[in-house]
N, C-alpha and C positions, 0 to 999 in steps of 0.2 A: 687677247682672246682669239681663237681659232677654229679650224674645224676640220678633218679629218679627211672630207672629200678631196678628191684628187682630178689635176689637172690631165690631160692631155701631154706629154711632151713637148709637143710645138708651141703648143698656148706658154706653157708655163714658161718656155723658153724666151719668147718673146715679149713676155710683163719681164722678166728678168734683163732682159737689153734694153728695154726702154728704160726702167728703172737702175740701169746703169750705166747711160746716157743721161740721165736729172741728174743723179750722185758727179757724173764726172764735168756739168756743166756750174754745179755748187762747188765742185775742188776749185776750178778757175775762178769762179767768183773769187773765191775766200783768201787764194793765193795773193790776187790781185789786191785784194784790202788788208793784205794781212790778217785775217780773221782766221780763229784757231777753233777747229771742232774737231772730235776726235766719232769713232765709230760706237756703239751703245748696243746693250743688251744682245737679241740674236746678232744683230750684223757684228757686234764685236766677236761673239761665238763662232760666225762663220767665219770671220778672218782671222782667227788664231785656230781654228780644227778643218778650214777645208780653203782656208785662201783663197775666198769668195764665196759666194752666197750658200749656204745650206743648200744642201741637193734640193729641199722641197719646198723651201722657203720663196715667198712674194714678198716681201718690204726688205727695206732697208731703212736704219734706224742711228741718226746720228746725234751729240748730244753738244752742247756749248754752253759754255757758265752765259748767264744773265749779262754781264756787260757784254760778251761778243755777239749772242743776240739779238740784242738791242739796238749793235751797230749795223748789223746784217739787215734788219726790217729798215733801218731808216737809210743805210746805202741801196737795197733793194726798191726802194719805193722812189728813189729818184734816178736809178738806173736800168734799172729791171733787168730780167735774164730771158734771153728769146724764147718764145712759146710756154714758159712758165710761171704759175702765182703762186702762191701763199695764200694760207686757208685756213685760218679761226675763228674764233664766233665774235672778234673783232672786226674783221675783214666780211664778214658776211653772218647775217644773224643766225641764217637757218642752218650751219654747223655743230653741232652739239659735239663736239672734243674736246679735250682739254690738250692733245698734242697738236703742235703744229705741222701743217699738211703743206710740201712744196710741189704740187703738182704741174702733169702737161696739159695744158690748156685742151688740145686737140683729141683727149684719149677720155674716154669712161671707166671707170671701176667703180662699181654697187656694190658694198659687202652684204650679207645676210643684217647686217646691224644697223647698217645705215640706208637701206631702202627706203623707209619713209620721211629721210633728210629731203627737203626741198630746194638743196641749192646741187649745182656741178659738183662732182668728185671722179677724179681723174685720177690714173696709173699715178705714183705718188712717193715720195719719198719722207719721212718722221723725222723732226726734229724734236729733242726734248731737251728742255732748259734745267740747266743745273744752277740752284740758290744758294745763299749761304745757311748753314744753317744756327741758330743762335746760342749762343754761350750756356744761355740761362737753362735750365733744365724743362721748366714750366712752360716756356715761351717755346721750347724744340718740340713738345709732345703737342701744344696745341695747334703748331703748325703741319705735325703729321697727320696729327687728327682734322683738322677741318679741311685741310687739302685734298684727303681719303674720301670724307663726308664729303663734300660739291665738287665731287670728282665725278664719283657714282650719283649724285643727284644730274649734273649735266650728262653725264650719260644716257641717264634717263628720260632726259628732256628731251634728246631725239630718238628713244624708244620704246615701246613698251614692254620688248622680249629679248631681255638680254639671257647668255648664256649662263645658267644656272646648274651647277655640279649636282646641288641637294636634288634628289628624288623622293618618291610618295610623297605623303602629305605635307611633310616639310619643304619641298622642291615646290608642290603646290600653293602653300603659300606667300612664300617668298615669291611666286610669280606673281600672284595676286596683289602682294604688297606694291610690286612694279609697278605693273595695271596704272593701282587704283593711283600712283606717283605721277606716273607720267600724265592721267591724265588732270591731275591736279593740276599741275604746272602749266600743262595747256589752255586750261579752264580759266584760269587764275593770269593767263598771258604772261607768267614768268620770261624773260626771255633770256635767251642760252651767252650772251654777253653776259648780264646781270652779274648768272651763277659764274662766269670766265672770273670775268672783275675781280668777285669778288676772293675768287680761290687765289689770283692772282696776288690779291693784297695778303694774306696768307702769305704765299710762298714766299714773298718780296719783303717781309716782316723783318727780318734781320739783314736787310743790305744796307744798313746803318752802322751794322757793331762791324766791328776788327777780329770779322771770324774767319778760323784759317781753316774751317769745313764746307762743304756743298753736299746738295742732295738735290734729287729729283723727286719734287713732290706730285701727289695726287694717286701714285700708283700703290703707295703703301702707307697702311696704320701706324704701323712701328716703325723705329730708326732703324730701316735695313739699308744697304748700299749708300752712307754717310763716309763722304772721300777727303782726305787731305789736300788741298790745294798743289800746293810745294812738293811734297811725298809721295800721294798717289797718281795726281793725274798728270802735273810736269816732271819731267820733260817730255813731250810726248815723242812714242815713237812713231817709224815708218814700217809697215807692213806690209804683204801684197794681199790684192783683193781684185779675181779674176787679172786682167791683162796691166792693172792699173795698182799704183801704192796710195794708202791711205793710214791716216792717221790713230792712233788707240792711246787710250792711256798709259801712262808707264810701269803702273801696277796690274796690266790689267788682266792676269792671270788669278792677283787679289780678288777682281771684279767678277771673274766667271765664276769662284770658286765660291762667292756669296750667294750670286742669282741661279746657280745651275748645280753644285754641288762639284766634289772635290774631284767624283768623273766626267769631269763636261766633256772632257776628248772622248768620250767612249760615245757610241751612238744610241739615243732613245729606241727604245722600241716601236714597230711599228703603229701602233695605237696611239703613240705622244708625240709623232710626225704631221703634224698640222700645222696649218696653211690660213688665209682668207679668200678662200675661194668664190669669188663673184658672184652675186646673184647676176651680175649685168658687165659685162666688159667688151668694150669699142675699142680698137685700135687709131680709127681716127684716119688723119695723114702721116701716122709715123711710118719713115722709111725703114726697111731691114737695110 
């Protein structure tokens, strides 16, 4: 989700160098452990159409199947990486995501969505875990499905106004619907681990079988962007991204043409050039 407000050029430039100072202190981590993670959605978009970040773009967005994840939180947690942590509703309750957040310690960033989060959120870099997904037909949809469903419900749990496309009375409702959600869960002391858990156990539903597919749950209903192991995503290539090379998938021209359509090179108009532009952003002690 996004929004259309515009930065400053110095600002934006500067969430952009920091944010690409975390990405280039995660390549060394990962170098070092051998750990393989490739670039994801916009930031895969921006390193195959402009070789670094989208002119307007704030995040960057990286992706790792589930076992190179798993070794990254548990080599992170007994080495750690200077001035940065990791940020889920495991690590801290009052998070309501379901991505994983690698932020700088020292920096603030408030989106419009996450204001009434109660914990730190700092300039920040997305990680998103790729799962297997299961053989069985029955077993793959209910994983799309309830990973979608307490996807949008922990979303919820840390808002009550998320960005909603429907207008008039229909837009009104579904806001309403929100509302009365989130404060359910509040009421009711759901807490935003709980819904993680349990989306988690969802997505992790098939790391049992001998499947030669992944996907990234929670963002979508249906089987969209379902990758080949072996096919799609190895061997991964090398790319440039600003002054530095990073990693993409091997199909991932396959990948842009799913989430973005068959003209991803060509550039959105200005109306669909969105951003997360801060309700609240500190620089901190970062150096230029």
């Amino acid at each position: 989700m996004g929004i259309s407000k515009g930065y400053d050029d110095e600002t934006l430039k500067r969430v952009q160098e920091v944010q690409l100072g975390i990405l280039k202190s995660f390549i060394s981590f990962c170098d070092k452990h051998d750990l393989h993670y490739f670039m994801t959605y916009g930031s895969a978009l921006g390193t195959v159409r402009h070789h670094g970040f989208i002119p307007w773009d704030d995040d960057i967005d990286v992706g790792m199947l589930r076992p190179e994840y798993e070794r990254f939180l548990e080599l992170f947690a007994k080495e750690g990486i200077e001035n940065l942590e990791i940020l889920t509703p495991l690590h801290n309750e009052a998070f309501a995501s379901r991505v994983t957040h690698l932020q700088r310690k020292d920096t603030t960033f408030i989106s419009e969505y996450s204001k009434d989060l109660k914990c730190h959120t700092g300039i920040n870099m997305d990680i998103f875990i790729y799962d297997k997904v299961s053989n069985d037909p029955k077993s793959r949809k209910k994983q799309f499905h309830y990973t979608y469903l307490l996807g949008k419900l922990l979303f919820l749990k840390g808002t009550a106004n998320p960005n909603i496309p429907a207008k008039g009375l229909k837009g009104k409702l579904y806001h309403a619907a929100c509302i009365v959600i989130h404060h359910f869960l509040n009421l009711f002391r759901i807490k935003a681990s709980s819904i993680y858990k349990k989306m988690m156990r969802y997505a992790m539903s098939a790391s049992h079988e001998d499947s030669a597919y992944v996907a990234h749950f929670g963002g979508y209903r249906t089987e969209i962007g379902v990758f080949s192991v072996a096919d799609d995503i190895f061997p991964l290539r090398k790319m440039k991204y600003e002054e530095i090379e990073v990693n993409v998938i091997y199909q991932v021209e396959k990948f842009l043409t799913i989430f973005y359509g068959e003209k991803y090179m060509e550039m959105p108009p200005v109306e669909l050039q969105v951003n997360h532009y801060p309700y609240k952003i500190e620089f901190g002690d970062y150096d230029e």
